[in-house]
C-alpha positions as CSV (number, residue, x, y, z in Angstrom):
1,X,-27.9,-52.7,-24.4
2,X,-28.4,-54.1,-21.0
3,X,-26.8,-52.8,-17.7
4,X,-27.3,-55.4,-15.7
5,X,-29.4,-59.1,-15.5
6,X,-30.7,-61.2,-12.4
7,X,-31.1,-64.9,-12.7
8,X,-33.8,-66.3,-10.4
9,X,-32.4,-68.9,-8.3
10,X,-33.9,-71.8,-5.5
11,X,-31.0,-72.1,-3.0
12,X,-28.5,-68.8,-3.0
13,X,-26.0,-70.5,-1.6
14,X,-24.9,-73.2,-3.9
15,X,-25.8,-70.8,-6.9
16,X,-23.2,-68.8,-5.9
17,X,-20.5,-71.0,-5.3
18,X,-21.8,-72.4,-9.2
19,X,-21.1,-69.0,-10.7
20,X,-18.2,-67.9,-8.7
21,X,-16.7,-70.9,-10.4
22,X,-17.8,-70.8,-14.1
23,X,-17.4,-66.4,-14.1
24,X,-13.9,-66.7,-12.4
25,X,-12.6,-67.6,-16.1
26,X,-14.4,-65.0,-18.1
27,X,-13.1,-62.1,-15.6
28,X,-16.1,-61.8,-13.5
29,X,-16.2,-62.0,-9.5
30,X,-18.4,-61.3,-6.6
31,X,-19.3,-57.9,-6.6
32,X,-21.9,-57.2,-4.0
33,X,-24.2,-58.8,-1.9
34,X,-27.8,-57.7,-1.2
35,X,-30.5,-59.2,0.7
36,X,-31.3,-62.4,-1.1
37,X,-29.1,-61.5,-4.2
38,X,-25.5,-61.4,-5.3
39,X,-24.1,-60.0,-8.1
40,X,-21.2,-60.2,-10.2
41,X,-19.0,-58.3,-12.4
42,X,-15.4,-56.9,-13.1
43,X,-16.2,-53.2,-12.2
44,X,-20.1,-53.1,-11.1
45,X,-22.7,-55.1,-10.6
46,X,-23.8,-56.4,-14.3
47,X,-25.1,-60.2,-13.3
48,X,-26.4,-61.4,-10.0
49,X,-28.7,-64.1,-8.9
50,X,-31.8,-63.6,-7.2
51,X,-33.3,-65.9,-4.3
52,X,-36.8,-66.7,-5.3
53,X,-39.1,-69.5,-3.8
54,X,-41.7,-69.7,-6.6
55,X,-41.2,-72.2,-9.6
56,X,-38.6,-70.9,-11.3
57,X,-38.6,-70.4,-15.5
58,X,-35.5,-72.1,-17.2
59,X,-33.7,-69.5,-18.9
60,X,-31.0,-69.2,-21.2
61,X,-28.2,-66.8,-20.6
62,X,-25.1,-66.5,-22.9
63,X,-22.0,-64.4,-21.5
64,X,-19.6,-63.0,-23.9
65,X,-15.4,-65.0,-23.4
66,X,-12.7,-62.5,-25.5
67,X,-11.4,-65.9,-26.4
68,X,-12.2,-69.5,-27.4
69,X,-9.9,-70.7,-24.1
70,X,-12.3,-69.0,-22.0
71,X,-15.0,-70.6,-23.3
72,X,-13.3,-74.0,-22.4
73,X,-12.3,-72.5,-18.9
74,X,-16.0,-71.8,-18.6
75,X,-16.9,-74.9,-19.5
76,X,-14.0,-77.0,-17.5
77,X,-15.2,-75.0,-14.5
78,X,-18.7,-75.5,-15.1
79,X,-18.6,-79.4,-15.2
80,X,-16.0,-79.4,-12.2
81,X,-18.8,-77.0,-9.9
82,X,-21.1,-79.5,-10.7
83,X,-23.2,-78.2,-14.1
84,X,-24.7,-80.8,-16.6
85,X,-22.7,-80.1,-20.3
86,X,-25.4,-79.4,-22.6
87,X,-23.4,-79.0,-25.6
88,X,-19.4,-79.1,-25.0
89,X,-17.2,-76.0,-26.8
90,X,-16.6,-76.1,-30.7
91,X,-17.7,-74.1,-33.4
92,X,-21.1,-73.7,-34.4
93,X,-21.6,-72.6,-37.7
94,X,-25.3,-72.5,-37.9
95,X,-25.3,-69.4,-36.0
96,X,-21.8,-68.2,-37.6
97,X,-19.0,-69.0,-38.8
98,X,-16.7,-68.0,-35.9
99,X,-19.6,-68.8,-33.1
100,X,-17.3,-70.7,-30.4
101,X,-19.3,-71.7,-27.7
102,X,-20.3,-74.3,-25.1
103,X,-23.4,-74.2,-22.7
104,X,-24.0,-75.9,-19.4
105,X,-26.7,-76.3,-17.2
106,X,-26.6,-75.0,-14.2
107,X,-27.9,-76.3,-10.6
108,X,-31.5,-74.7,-11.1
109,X,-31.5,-76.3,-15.1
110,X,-31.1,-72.7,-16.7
111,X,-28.9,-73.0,-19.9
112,X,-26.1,-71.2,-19.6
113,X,-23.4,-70.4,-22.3
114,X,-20.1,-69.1,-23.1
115,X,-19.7,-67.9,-26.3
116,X,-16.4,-66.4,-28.7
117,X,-17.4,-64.5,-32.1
118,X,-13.6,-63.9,-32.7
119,X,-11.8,-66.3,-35.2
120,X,-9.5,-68.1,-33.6
């Protein structure tokens, strides 16, 4: 449904080196870089973080993992670049009964997530 999403960020720089980090394990890479944003993506641009000096909205973001290890690459990679663990991977059947997911927060507090709908 979406072709692409850019997250605002406060300092391009250490946002990047977050996300090339935490994407690495779900397949994504730098893609492109453009002015005061850089995408990601494994064939085209399809995320990319945006320099933006006004107060910036949290958000929260969830990127699809093919498999519940992914989610806990995400995740290990996450903590080790410095995100805050805001809910560590497992199950989470309130939302569904294969919903494997864990969500960090990342330098500029957005609420990011990986997330597996596949039983294991």
């Amino acid at each position: 449904m979406i072709d692409h999403f850019n997250l605002p960020v406060a300092d391009l720089a250490r946002s990047q080196k977050f996300y090339e980090a935490v994407l690495e394990p779900l397949g994504y890479k730098l893609f492109a870089k453009d002015g005061e944003s850089i995408g990601f993506g494994r064939d085209t641009w399809a995320f990319g973080i945006i320099k933006t000096s006004e107060n910036i909205p949290k958000m929260h973001l969830a990127f699809i993992a093919d498999t519940r290890m992914q989610v806990d690459r995400f995740f290990d990679a996450a903590i080790a670049a410095g995100g805050r663990n805001n809910g560590p991977p497992r199950i989470r059947p309130a939302y569904d009964p294969n919903y494997y997911a864990a969500f960090v927060l990342d330098p500029d507090g957005h609420n990011i997530e990986a997330v597996c709908r596949k039983a294991e």
